[in-house]
N, C-alpha and C positions, 0 to 999 in steps of 0.2 A: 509426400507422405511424411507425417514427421514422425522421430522414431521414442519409442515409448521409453523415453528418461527421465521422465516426471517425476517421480521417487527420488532419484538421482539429482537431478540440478534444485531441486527442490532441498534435499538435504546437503547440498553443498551450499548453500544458498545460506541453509538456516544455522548453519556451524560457522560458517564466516560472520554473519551478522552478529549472532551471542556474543562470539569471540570480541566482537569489540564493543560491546555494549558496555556502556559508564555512561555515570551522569557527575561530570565536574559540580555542577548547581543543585543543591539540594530541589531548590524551585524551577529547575528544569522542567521536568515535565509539567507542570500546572501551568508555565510560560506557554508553551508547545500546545497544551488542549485550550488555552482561552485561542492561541492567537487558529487551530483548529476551526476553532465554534466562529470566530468572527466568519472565517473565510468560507465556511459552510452554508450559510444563512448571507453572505453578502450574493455567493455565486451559484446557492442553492445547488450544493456538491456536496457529494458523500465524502467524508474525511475521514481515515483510518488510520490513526498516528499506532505505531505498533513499538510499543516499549519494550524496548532489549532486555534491560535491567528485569522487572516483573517476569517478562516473558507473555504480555497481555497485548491483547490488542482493544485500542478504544477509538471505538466509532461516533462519529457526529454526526447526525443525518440532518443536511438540509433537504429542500423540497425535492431533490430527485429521486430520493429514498421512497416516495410513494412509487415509483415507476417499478421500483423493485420489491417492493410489501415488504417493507422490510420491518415494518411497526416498530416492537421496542427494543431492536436489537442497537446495543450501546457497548457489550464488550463481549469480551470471545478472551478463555484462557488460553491463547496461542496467539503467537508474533503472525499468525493465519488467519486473515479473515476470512474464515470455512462459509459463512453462511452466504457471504457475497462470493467468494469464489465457485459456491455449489451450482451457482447461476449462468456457469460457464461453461464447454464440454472438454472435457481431458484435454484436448489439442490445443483450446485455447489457453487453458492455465498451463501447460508445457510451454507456452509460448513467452508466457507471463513472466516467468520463473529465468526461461532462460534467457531473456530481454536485461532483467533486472539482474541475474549473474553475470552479464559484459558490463551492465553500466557499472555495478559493485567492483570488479575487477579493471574497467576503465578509469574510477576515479583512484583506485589506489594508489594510480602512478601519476594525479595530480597533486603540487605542490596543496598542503590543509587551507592556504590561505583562498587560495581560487576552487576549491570542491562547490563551496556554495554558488557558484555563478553557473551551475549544471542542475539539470532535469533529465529526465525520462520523458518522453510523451509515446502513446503507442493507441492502435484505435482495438478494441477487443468487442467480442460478441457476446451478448448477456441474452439471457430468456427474462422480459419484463414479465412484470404480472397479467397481462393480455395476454399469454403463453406466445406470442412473438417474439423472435428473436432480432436485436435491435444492436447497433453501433454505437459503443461508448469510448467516449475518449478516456482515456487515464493518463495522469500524472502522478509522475514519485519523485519526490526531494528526498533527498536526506540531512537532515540537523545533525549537523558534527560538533557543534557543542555540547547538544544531549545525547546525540546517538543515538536519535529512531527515523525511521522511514516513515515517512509523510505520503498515504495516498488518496488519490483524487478521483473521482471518478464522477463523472457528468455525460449528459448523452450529448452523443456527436450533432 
């Protein structure tokens, strides 16, 4: 059973990330949503680059975005992508959350030069638009040049 900290690792989560949000590159982010859209549309994967800096989150939907009706949903004012997580049940985004607070507190203690040679992968449960409930795989990078989290999400 897991225990209802959802709030919790969730807002410790989202205070660590602000905190180090910066963009050295003015053209940072615009770098980060093209090379987003390429890899969206190559591997027809949802992409959710979530900008620290703004505090926004911007979604690129390739083809798996039908799976989840997700129509014209392209941004969310939260480093939270609410309408793709609403697709989940508490236990799974508790899971999400606190997946993503060891990998956040694992890279801190990697040397900046080798952060980028690390991933998250983790398999989660989405309710598609067929109201089944279906295995998708996700992936999160993080851009430590620009400083936002990169996520993925394709069905398994």
């Amino acid at each position: 059973m897991v225990r209802n900290n959802h709030s919790n690792n969730r807002r410790e989560l989202d205070e660590l990330l602000r905190r180090e949000g910066s963009f050295s590159n003015p053209d940072g982010l615009i770098k980060v949503l093209e090379y987003a859209d390429i890899i969206a549309n190559i591997e027809n994967v949802i992409v959710v680059v979530s900008d620290m800096v703004s505090g926004k989150s911007h979604i690129v939907a390739g083809g798996f975005a039908r799976n989840l009706d997700l129509g014209d949903y392209r941004q969310e004012d939260s480093i939270w992508e609410k309408r793709i997580l609403s697709l989940m049940s508490p236990e799974e985004q508790e899971g999400k959350y606190l997946a993503e607070l060891r990998f956040f507190h694992y890279l801190r203690r990697i040397p900046k030069i080798r952060k980028e040679d690390y991933y998250l992968v983790s398999k989660l449960r989405f309710r598609f638009a067929d109201g089944e409930i279906h295995d998708v795989l996700h992936r999160m990078y993080y851009i430590f040049d620009y400083y936002c989290p990169l996520n993925f999400f394709l069905s398994d």
